[in-house]
C-alpha positions as CSV (number, residue, x, y, z in Angstrom):
1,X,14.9,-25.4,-0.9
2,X,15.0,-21.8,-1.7
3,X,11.4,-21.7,-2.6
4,X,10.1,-23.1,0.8
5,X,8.7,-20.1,2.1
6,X,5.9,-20.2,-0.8
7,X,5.1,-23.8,0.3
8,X,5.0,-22.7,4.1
9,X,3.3,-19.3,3.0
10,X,0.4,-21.8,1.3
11,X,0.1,-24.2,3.6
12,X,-0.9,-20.8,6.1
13,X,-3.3,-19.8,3.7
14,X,-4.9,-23.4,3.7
15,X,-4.8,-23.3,7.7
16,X,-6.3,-20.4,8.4
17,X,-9.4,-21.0,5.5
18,X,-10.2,-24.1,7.8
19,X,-10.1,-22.1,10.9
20,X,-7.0,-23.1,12.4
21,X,-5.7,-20.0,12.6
22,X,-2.5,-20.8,15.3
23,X,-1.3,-23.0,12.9
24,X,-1.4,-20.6,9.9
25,X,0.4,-18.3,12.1
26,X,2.9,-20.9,12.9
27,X,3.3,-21.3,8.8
28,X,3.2,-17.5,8.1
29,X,6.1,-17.7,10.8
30,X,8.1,-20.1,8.9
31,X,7.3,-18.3,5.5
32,X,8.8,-14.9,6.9
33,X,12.0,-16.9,8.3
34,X,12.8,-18.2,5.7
35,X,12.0,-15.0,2.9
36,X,11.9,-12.0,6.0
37,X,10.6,-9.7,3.3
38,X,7.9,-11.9,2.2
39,X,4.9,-9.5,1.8
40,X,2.1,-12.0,1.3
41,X,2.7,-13.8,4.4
42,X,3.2,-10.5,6.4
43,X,0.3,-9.0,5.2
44,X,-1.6,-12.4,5.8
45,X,-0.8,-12.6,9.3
46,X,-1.8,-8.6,10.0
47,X,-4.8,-9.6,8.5
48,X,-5.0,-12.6,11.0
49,X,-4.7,-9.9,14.1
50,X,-6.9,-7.7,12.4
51,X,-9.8,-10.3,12.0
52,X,-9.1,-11.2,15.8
53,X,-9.6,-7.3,16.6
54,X,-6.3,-6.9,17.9
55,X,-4.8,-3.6,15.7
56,X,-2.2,-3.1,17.8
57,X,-0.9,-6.4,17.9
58,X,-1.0,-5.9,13.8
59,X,1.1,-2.7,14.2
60,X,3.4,-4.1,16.5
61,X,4.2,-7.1,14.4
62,X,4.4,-5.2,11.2
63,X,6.2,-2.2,12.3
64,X,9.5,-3.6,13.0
65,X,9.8,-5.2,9.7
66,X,8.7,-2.6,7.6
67,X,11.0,-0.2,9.6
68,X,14.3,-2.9,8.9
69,X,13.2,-3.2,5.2
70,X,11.8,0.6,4.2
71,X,12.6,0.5,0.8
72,X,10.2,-2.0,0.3
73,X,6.8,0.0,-0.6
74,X,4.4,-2.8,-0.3
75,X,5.1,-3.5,3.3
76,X,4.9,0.3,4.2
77,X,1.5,0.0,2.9
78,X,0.5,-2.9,5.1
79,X,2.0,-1.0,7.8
80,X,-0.3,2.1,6.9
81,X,-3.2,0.4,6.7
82,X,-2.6,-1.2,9.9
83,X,-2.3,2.0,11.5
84,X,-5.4,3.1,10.5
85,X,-7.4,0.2,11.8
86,X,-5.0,0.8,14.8
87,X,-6.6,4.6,14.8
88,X,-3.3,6.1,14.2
89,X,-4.4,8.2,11.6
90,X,-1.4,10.5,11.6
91,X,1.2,8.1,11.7
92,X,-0.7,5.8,8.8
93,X,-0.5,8.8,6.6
94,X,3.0,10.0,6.9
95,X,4.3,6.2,6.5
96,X,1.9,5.8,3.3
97,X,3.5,9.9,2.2
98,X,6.9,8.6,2.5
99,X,6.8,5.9,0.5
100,X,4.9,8.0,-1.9
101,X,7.4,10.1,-1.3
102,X,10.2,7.0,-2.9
103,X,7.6,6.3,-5.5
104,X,4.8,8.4,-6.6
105,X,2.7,5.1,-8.4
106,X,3.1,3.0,-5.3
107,X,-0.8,2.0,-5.7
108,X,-0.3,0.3,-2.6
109,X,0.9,3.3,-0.7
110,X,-2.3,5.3,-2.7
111,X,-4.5,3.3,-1.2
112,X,-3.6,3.3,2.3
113,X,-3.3,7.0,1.8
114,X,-7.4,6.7,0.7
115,X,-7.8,4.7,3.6
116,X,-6.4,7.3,6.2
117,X,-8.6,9.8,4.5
118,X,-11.7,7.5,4.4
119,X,-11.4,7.4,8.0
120,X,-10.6,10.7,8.8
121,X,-13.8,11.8,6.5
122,X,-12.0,13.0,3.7
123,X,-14.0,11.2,1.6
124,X,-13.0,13.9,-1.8
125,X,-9.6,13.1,-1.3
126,X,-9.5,9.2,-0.7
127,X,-11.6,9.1,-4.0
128,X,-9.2,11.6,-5.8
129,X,-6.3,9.4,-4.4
130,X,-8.0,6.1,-5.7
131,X,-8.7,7.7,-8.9
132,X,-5.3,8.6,-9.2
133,X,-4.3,5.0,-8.5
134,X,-6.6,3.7,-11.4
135,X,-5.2,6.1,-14.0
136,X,-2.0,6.2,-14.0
137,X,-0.7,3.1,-13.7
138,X,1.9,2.3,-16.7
139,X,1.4,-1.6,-16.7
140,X,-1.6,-1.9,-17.3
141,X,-4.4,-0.6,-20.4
142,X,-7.1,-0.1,-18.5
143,X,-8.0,-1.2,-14.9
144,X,-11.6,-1.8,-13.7
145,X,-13.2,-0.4,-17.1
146,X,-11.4,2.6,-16.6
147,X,-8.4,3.3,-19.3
148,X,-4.8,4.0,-17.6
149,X,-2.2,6.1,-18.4
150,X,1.9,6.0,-18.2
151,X,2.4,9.3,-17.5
152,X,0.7,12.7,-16.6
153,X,1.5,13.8,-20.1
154,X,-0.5,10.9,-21.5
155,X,-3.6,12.3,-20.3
156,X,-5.6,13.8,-23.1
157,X,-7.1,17.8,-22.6
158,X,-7.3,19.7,-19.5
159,X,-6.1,18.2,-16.3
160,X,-8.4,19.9,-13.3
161,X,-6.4,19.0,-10.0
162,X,-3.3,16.5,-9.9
163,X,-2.6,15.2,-6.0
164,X,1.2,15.0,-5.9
165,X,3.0,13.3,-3.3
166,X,6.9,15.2,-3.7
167,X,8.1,18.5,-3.2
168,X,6.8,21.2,-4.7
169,X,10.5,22.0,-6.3
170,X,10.6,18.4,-7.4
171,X,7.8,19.1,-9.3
172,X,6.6,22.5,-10.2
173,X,9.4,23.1,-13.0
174,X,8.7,25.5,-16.4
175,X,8.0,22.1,-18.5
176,X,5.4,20.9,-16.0
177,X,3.9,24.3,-15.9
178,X,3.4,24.2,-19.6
179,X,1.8,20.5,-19.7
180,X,-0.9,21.7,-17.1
181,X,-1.9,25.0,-19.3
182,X,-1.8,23.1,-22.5
C-alpha cells in the first residue's frame, strides 16, 4: 500500500502519546522506510531524542537524510533546529541560510534562522526574521491577526529594513532600488 507510511507514521504518534516511546520509534522507523523523505516522521523522531536530551543523537539521525535529500527545505529546517539544541550555532545557521538561500519564503528555514539567533541573543533579529515569516507569505491573507503579503512590492508605504537571504547581485538591481525609495 503506497500510503503505509502515514498509517505507520500514526500509529508512532499514538505510541509515543502513551509513553511508549521505543515503539513509536520503531513506527517512525517503518514510516521513513517506506516514504525516506517523510518529514513528519523525521521531525517526530528528532523530537523524540530531543525530549530524551540527547541533541546529538537528533543531529546525527537527521543529518544524513537531510544531506541525501537537500532540496527538500523542510528537513533542512529540522536539521537547523536540531543543531541549535545540539549548540552548534554556526552550523544551524548556515544550513537554515542555504536553504534560504534555494528559497527565500522557506518559513521553516526563517524560523530556525530565529532560533539560531534566539540562542545566540540576537533577539532584534530572530523577531525581524519571524516577522518576516508572518508577512510575506503568499498563501495565506493574514496569519496570526497579522495581514500577509505575496510579495515585497505588496507592502504598502515605506519599507524600513528588509532581511534578505541571497546575494546582494541577486537582489540589489535598479527596479528593486526604486521599490525601496518609493
Amino acid at each position: 500500500d503506497p500510503h503505509a507510511f502515514a498509517a505507520a507514521y500514526n500509529l508512532g504518534v499514538v505510541e509515543d502519546r502513551q509513553g511508549q516511546t521505543n515503539q513509536a520509534l520503531q513506527s517512525y522507523a517503518r514510516a521513513i522506510k517506506i516514504q525516506p523523505d517523510y518529514e513528519s516522521a523525521v521531525e517526530a523522531t528528532v523530537n523524540v531524542y530531543l525530549r530524551q536530551g540527547t541533541p546529538d543523537q537528533a543531529v546525527a539521525y537527521v543529518q544524513p537524510i537531510a544531506t541525501y535529500w537537500e532540496r527538500n527545505l523542510y528537513l533542512q529546517a529540522i536539521l537547523a533546529n536540531a543543531l541549535v539544541e545540539a549548540n552548534r550555532v554556526d552550523e544551524a545557521e548556515q544550513v537554515a541560510r542555504k536553504a534560504l538561500s534555494r528559497d527565500e519564503k522557506s518559513v521553516p528555514a526563517m524560523i530556525a534562522l530565529a532560533n539560531a539567533s534566539i540562542r545566540r541573543g540576537r533577539l532584534e533579529l530572530a523577531d525581524s526574521v519571524l516577522e518576516q515569516a508572518l508577512a510575506i507569505n503568499p498563501k495565506y491573507p493574514e496569519i496570526l491577526g497579522e495581514k500577509c503579503y505575496k510579495s515585497l512590492r505588496d507592502i504598502p508605504g515605506k519599507v524600513d529594513l528588509v532581511d534578505v537571504f541571497r546575494k546582494t547581485q541577486d537582489v540589489i538591481t535598479p527596479r528593486t532600488t526604486r521599490l525601496l525609495r518609493a
